[in-house]
PyMOL CGO cylinders between C-alpha atoms (Angstrom):
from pymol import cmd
from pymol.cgo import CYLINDER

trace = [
    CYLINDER, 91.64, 101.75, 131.76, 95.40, 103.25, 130.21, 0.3, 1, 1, 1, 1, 1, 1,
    CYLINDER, 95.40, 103.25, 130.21, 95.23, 103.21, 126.59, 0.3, 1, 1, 1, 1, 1, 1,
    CYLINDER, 95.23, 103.21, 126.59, 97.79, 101.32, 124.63, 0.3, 1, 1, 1, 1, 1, 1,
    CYLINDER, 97.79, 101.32, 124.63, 100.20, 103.54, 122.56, 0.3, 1, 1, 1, 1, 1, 1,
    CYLINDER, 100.20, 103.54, 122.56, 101.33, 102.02, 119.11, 0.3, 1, 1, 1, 1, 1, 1,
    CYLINDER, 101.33, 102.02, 119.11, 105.14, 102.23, 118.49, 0.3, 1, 1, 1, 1, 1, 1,
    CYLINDER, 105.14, 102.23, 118.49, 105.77, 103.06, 115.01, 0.3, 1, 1, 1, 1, 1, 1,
    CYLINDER, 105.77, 103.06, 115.01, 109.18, 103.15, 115.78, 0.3, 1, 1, 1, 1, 1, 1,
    CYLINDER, 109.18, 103.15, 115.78, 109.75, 98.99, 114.26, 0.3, 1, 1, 1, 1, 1, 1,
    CYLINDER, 109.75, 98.99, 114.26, 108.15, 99.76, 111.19, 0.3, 1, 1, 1, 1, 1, 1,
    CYLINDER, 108.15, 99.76, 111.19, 110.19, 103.12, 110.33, 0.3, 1, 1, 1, 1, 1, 1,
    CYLINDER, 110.19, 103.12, 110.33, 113.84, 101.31, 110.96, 0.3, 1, 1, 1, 1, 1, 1,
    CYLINDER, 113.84, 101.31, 110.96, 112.53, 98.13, 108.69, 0.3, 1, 1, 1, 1, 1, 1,
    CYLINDER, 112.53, 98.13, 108.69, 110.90, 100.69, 105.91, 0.3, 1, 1, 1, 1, 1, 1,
    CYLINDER, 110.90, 100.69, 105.91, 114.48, 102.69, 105.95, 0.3, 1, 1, 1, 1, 1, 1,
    CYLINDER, 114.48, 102.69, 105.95, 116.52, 99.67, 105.98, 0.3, 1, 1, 1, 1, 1, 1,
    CYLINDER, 116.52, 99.67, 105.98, 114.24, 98.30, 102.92, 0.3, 1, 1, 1, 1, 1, 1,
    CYLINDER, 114.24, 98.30, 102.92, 115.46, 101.86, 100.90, 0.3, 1, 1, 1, 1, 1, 1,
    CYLINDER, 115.46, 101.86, 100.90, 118.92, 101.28, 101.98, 0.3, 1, 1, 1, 1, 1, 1,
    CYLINDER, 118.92, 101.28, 101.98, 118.79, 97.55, 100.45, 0.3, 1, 1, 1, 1, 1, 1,
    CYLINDER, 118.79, 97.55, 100.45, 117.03, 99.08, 97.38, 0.3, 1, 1, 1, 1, 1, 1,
    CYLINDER, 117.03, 99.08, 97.38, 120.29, 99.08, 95.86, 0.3, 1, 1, 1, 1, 1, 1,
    CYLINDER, 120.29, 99.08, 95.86, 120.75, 95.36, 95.91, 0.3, 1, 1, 1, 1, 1, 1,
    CYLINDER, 120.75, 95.36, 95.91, 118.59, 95.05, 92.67, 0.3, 1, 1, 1, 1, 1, 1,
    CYLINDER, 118.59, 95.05, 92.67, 115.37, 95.87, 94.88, 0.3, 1, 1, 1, 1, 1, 1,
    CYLINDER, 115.37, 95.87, 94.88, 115.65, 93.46, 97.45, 0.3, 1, 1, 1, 1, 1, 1,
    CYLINDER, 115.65, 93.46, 97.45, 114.46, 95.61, 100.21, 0.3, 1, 1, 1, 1, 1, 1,
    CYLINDER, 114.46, 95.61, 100.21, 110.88, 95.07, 99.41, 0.3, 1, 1, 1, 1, 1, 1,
    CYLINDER, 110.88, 95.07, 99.41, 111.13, 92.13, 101.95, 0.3, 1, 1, 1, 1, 1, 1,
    CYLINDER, 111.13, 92.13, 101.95, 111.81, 94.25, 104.59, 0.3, 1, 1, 1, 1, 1, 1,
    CYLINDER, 111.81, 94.25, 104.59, 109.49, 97.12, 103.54, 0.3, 1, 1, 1, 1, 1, 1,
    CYLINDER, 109.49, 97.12, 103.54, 107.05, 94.46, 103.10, 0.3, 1, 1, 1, 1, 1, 1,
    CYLINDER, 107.05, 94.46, 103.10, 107.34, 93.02, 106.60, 0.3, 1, 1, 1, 1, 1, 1,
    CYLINDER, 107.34, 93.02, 106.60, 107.32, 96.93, 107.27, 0.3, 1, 1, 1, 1, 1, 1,
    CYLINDER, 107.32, 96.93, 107.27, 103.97, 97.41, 105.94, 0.3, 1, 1, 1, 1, 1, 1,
    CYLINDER, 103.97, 97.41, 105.94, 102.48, 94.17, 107.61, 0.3, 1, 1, 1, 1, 1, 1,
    CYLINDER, 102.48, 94.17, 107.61, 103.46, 94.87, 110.96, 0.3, 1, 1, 1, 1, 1, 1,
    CYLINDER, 103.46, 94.87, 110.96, 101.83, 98.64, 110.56, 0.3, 1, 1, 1, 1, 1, 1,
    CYLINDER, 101.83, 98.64, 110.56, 98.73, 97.02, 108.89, 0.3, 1, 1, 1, 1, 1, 1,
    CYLINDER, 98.73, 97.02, 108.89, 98.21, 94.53, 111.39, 0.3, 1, 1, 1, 1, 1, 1,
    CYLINDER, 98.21, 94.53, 111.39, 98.61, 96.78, 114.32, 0.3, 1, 1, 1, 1, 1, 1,
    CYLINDER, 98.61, 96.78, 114.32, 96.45, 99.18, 113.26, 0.3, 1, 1, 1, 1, 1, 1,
    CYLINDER, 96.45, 99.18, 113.26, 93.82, 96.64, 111.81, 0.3, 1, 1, 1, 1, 1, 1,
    CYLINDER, 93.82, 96.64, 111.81, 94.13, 95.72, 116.33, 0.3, 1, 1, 1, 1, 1, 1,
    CYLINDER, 94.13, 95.72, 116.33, 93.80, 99.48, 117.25, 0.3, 1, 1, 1, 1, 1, 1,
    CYLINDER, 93.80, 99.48, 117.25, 90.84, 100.04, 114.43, 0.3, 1, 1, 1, 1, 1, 1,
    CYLINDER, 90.84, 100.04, 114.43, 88.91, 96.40, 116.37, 0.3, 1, 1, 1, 1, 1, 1,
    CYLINDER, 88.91, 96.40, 116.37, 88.94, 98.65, 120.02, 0.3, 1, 1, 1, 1, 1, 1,
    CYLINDER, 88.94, 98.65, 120.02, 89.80, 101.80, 119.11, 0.3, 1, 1, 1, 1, 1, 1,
    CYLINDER, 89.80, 101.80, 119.11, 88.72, 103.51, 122.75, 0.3, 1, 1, 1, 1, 1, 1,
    CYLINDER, 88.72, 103.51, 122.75, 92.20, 101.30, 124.21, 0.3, 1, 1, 1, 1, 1, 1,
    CYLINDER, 92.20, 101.30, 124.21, 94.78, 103.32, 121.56, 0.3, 1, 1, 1, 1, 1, 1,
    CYLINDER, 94.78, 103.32, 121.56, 95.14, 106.82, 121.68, 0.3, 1, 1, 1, 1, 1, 1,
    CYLINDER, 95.14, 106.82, 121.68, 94.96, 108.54, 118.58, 0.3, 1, 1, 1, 1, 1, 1,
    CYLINDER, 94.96, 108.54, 118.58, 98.23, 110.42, 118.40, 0.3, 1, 1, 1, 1, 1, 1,
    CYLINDER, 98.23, 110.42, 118.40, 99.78, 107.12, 118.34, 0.3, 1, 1, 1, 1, 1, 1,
    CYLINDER, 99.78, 107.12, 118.34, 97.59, 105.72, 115.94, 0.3, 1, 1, 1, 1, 1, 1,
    CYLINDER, 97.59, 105.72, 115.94, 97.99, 108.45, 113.52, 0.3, 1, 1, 1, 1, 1, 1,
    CYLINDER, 97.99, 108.45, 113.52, 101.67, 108.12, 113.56, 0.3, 1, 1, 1, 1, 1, 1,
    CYLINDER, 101.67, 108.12, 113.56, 101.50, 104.35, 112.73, 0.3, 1, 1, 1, 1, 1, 1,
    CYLINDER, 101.50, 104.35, 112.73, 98.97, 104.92, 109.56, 0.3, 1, 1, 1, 1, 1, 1,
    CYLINDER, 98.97, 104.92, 109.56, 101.94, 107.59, 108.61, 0.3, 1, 1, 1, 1, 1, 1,
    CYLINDER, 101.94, 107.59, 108.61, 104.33, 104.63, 109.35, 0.3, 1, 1, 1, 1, 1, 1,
    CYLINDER, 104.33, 104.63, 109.35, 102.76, 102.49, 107.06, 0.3, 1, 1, 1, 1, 1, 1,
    CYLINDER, 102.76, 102.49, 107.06, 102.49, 104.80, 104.41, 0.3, 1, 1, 1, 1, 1, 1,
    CYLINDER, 102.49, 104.80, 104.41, 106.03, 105.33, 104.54, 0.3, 1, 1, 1, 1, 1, 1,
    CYLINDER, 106.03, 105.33, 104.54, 106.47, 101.38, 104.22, 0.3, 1, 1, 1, 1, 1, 1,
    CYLINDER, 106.47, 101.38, 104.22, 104.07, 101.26, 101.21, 0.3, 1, 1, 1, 1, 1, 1,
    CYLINDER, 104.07, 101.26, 101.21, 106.18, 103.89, 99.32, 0.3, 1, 1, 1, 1, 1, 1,
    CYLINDER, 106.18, 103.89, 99.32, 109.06, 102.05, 100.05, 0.3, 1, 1, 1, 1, 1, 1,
    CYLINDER, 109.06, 102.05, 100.05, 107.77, 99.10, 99.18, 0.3, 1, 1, 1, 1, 1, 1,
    CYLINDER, 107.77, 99.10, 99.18, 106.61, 100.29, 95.60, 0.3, 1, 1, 1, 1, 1, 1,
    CYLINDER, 106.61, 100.29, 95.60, 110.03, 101.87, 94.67, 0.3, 1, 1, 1, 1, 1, 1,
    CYLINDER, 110.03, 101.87, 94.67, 111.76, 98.76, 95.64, 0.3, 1, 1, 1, 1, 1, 1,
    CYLINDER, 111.76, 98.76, 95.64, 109.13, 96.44, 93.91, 0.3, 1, 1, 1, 1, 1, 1,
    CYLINDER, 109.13, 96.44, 93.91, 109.63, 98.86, 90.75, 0.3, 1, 1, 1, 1, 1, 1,
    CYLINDER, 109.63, 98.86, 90.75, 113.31, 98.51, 90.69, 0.3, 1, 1, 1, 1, 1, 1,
    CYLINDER, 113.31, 98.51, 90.69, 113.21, 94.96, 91.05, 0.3, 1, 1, 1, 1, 1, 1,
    CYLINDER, 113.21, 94.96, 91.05, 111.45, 94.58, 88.43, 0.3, 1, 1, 1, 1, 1, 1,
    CYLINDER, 111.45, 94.58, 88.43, 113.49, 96.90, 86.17, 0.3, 1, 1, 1, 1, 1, 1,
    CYLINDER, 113.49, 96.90, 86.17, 116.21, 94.59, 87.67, 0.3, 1, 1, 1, 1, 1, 1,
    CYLINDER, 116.21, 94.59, 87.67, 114.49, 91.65, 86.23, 0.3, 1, 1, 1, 1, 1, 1,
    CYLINDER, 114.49, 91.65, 86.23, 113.76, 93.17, 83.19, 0.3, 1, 1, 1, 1, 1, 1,
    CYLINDER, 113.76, 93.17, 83.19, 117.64, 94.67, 82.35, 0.3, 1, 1, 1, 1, 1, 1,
    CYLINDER, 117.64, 94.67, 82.35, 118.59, 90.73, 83.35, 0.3, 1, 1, 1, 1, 1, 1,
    CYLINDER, 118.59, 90.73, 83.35, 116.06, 89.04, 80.66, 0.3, 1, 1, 1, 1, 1, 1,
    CYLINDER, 116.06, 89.04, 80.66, 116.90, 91.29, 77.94, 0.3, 1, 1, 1, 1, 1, 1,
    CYLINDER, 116.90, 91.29, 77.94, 120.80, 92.19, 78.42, 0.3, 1, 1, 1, 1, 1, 1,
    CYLINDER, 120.80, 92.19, 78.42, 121.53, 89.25, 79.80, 0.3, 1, 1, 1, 1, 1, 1,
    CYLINDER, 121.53, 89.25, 79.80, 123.70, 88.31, 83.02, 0.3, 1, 1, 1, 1, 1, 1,
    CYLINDER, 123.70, 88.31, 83.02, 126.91, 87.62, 81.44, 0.3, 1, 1, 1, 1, 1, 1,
    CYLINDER, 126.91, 87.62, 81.44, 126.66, 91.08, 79.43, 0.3, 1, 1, 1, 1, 1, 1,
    CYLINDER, 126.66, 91.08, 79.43, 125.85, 92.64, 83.10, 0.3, 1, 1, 1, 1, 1, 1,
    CYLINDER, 125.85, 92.64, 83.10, 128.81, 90.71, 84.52, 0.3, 1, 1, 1, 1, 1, 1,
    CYLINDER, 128.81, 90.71, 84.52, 131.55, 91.88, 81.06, 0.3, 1, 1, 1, 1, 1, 1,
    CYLINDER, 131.55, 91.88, 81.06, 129.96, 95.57, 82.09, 0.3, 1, 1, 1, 1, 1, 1,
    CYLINDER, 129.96, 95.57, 82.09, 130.68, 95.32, 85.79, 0.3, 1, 1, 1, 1, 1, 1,
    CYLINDER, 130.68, 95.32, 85.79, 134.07, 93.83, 85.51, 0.3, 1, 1, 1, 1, 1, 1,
    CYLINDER, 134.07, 93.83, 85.51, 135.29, 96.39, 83.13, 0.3, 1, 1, 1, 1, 1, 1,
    CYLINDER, 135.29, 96.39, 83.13, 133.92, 99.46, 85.04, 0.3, 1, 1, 1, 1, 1, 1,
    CYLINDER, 133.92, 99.46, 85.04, 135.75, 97.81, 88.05, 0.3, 1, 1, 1, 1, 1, 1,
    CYLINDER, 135.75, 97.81, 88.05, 138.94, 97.96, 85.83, 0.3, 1, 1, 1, 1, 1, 1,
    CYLINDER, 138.94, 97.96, 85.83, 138.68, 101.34, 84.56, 0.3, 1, 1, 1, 1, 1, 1,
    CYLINDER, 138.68, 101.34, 84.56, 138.27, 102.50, 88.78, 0.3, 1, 1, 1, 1, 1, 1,
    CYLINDER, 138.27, 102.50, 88.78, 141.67, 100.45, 89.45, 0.3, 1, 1, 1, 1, 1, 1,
    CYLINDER, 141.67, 100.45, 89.45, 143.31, 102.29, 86.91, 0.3, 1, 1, 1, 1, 1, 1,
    CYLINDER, 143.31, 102.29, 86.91, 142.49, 105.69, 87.64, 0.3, 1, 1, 1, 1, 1, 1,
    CYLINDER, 142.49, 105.69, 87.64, 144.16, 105.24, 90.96, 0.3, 1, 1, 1, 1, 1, 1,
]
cmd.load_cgo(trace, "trace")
């Protein structure tokens, strides 16, 4: 019987994606998150017959999902620093801040 290679390659453009959207106040954990599920899962399949994966491809998904779960952490910890700037500076102070840095960019042009 042909063993079954894992593609890690799903899990690596959602996990890069999720750091891109890490800017957006940490909102990438969703994708890093559905990342680090689809890694888990496959490899919880590959761990239940492991003689029908070969293990190159296995070790590259476990790398996969460790690259997920990092992401996944620094987007959880910047949402919650998010959260946290929100509750105690408030999101109309946040707003006065971000429109006045946008005016001080259209008048250095």
């Amino acid at each position: 019987m042909e063993q079954q290679k894992l593609n890690p390659a799903i899990v690596y453009v959602l996990a890069i994606l999720g750091l891109l959207c890490c800017c957006f106040g940490g909102l990438g954990f969703i994708l890093a998150g559905i990342a680090f599920f689809i890694a888990q899962s496959k490899l919880k399949q590959a761990q239940a017959n492991p003689e029908n994966y070969e293990v190159g491809s296995v070790k590259a998904m476990n790398t996969a999902k460790i690259v997920a779960l990092i992401i996944l952490v620094i987007n959880l910890v910047y949402l919650i620093m998010t959260i946290y700037r929100i509750y105690t500076v408030g999101w109309d102070e946040l707003m006065e801040q971000s429109r006045q840095m946008m005016e001080q960019m259209q008048q250095g042009q």
